[in-house]
C-alpha positions in Angstrom: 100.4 94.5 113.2 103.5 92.3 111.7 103.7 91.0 108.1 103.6 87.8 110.0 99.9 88.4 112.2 98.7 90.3 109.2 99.0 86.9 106.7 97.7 85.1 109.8 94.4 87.0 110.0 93.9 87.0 106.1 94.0 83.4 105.8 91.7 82.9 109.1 89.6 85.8 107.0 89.4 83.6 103.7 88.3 80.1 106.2 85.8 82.2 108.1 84.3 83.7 104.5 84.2 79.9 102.8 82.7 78.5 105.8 80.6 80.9 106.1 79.4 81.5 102.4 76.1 79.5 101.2 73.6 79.3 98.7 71.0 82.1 98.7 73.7 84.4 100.2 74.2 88.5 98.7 77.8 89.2 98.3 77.3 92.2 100.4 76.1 89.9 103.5 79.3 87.8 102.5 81.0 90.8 102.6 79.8 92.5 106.0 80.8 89.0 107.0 84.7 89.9 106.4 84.3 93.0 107.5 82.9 91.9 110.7 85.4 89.1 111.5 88.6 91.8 110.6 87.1 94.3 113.2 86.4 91.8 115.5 90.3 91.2 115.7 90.9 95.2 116.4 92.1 95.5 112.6 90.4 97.5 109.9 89.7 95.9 106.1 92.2 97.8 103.8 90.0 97.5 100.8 87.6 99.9 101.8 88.7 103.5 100.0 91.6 101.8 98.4 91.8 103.5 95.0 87.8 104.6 95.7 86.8 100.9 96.4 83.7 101.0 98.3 83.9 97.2 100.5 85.7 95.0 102.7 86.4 92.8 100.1 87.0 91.9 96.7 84.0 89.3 95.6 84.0 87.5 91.8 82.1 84.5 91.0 82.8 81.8 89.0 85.2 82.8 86.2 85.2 86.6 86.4 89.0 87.7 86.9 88.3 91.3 87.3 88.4 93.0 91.4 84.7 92.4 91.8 82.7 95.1 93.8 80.4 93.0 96.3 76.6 93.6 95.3 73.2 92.4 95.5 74.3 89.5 93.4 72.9 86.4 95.3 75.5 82.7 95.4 
Protein backbone atom coordinates (compact mmCIF):
# COMPACT_ATOMS: atom_id res chain seq x y z
CA UNK A 1 0.00 0.00 0.00
CA UNK A 2 1.29 3.67 -1.27
CA UNK A 3 1.73 6.65 1.07
CA UNK A 4 -0.96 7.97 -1.21
CA UNK A 5 -3.91 4.81 -0.60
CA UNK A 6 -2.63 4.61 2.93
CA UNK A 7 -3.75 8.59 3.81
CA UNK A 8 -6.80 7.67 1.70
CA UNK A 9 -7.95 4.88 3.92
CA UNK A 10 -7.09 6.80 7.27
CA UNK A 11 -9.17 9.66 6.49
CA UNK A 12 -12.21 7.27 5.08
CA UNK A 13 -11.27 5.48 8.69
CA UNK A 14 -11.64 8.83 10.75
CA UNK A 15 -15.46 9.60 8.60
CA UNK A 16 -16.54 6.07 9.10
CA UNK A 17 -15.49 6.29 13.13
CA UNK A 18 -17.35 9.97 13.52
CA UNK A 19 -20.28 8.72 11.66
CA UNK A 20 -20.36 6.07 13.30
CA UNK A 21 -19.70 7.15 17.06
CA UNK A 22 -22.96 7.93 19.29
CA UNK A 23 -23.98 8.48 22.65
CA UNK A 24 -24.08 5.37 24.91
CA UNK A 25 -21.29 3.93 22.77
CA UNK A 26 -17.84 1.93 24.78
CA UNK A 27 -14.74 3.07 23.15
CA UNK A 28 -13.86 -0.49 22.58
CA UNK A 29 -17.18 -0.93 20.27
CA UNK A 30 -15.92 2.41 18.62
CA UNK A 31 -12.81 0.79 18.41
CA UNK A 32 -13.69 -2.81 16.96
CA UNK A 33 -15.48 -0.40 14.64
CA UNK A 34 -11.92 0.89 13.11
CA UNK A 35 -10.67 -2.18 13.27
CA UNK A 36 -13.35 -3.69 11.32
CA UNK A 37 -13.56 -1.07 8.55
CA UNK A 38 -9.37 -1.34 8.08
CA UNK A 39 -9.67 -5.14 7.56
CA UNK A 40 -12.46 -4.90 5.57
CA UNK A 41 -10.13 -2.94 2.96
CA UNK A 42 -7.42 -6.06 3.13
CA UNK A 43 -5.16 -3.69 5.52
CA UNK A 44 -4.25 -4.31 9.10
CA UNK A 45 -4.58 -1.43 12.00
CA UNK A 46 -0.86 -0.56 12.82
CA UNK A 47 -1.62 0.48 16.32
CA UNK A 48 -2.19 -2.77 17.60
CA UNK A 49 1.43 -4.03 19.26
CA UNK A 50 2.92 -0.77 18.43
CA UNK A 51 5.18 -0.06 21.36
CA UNK A 52 2.87 -2.79 23.41
CA UNK A 53 -0.44 -0.88 22.50
CA UNK A 54 -3.13 -3.30 22.83
CA UNK A 55 -6.14 -1.59 20.03
CA UNK A 56 -6.93 -0.46 16.67
CA UNK A 57 -6.92 2.91 17.74
CA UNK A 58 -5.94 5.62 19.73
CA UNK A 59 -9.39 6.98 21.59
CA UNK A 60 -9.26 10.35 24.08
CA UNK A 61 -12.26 12.26 24.98
CA UNK A 62 -12.80 15.60 25.54
CA UNK A 63 -9.58 17.37 26.53
CA UNK A 64 -7.25 14.53 27.34
CA UNK A 65 -4.05 14.90 25.02
CA UNK A 66 -2.41 11.70 26.13
CA UNK A 67 -2.61 8.31 23.31
CA UNK A 68 -5.75 7.00 25.01
CA UNK A 69 -6.08 3.20 25.33
CA UNK A 70 -9.82 2.44 24.20
CA UNK A 71 -11.87 1.04 27.28
CA UNK A 72 -15.16 0.44 28.77
CA UNK A 73 -15.42 4.18 29.05
CA UNK A 74 -18.98 4.90 27.53
CA UNK A 75 -19.49 8.48 25.02
Amino acid sequence: MGLKSASKLAGQTLKNAMEKAKVGMSLDELDRIVNDFIIADEAYPSAIDFMHFPKSVCLSVNDVVSHGVPNSYVL
